[in-house]
C-alpha positions in Angstrom: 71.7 0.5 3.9 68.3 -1.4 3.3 65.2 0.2 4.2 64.9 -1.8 7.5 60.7 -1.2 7.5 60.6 -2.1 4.0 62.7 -5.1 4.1 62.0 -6.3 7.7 65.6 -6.9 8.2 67.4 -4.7 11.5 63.9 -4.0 12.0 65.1 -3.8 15.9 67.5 -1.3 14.9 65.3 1.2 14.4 63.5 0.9 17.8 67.3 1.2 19.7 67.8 4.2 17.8 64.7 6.0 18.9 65.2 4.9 22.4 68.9 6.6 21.9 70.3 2.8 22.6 71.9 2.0 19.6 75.4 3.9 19.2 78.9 3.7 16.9 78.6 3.4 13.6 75.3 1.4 13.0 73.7 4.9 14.7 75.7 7.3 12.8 74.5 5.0 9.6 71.0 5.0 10.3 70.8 8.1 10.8 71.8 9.1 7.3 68.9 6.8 5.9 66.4 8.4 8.2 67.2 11.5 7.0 66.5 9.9 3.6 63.6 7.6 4.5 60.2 9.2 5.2 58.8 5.7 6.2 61.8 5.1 8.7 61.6 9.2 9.7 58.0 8.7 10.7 58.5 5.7 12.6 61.2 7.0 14.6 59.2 10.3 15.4 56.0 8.2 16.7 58.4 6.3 18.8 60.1 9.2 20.2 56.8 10.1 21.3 56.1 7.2 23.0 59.4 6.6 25.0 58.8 10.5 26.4 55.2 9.8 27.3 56.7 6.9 29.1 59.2 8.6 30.5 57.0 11.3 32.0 54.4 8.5 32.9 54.2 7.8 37.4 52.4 4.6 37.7 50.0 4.3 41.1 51.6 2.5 43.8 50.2 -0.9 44.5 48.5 -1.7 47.2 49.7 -4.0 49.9 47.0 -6.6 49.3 47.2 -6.8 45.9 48.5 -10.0 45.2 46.0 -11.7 47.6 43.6 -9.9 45.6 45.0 -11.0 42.2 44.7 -14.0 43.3 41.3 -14.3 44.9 40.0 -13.0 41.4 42.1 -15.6 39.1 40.8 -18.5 41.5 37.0 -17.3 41.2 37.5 -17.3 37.6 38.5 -20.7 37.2 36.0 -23.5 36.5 34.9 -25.7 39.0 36.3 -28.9 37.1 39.7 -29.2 35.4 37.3 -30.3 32.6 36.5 -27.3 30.4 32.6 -26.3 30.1 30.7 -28.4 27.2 27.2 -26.8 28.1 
């Protein structure tokens, strides 16, 4: 197998594996190059790390307004004219 970090190619592979997403045999053969590869070793650690931190992560609910809200701020940050502003 190519280096998928060093040759760009599967690239994608190597984010299903550390989300445990990618199975068979493509798995079982990236595995053995990660255990080769310190590059691809590394990256899958750091994104280990991230998928748990999201995993343990509880986002605030949103408030019931919050569209109107959202919307009231994307309308007062609009220009007056459909014309952007030259001055």
């Amino acid at each position: 197998m190519d280096c998928p970090i060093k040759t760009q190619e599967n690239a994608e592979w190597l984010l299903d594996y550390a989300a445990g997403r990618l199975r068979g045999e493509r798995a079982a053969e990236l595995a053995r190059h990660v255990e080769r590869c310190d590059d691809c070793a590394s990256f899958v650690a750091a994104q280990q790390v991230v998928w748990k931190a999201l995993d343990q992560w509880e986002p605030e609910p949103v408030s019931l307004d919050f569209d109107r809200r959202l919307y009231r701020s994307i309308e007062a940050a609009r220009p007056a004219s459909g014309l952007p502003r030259v001055l």
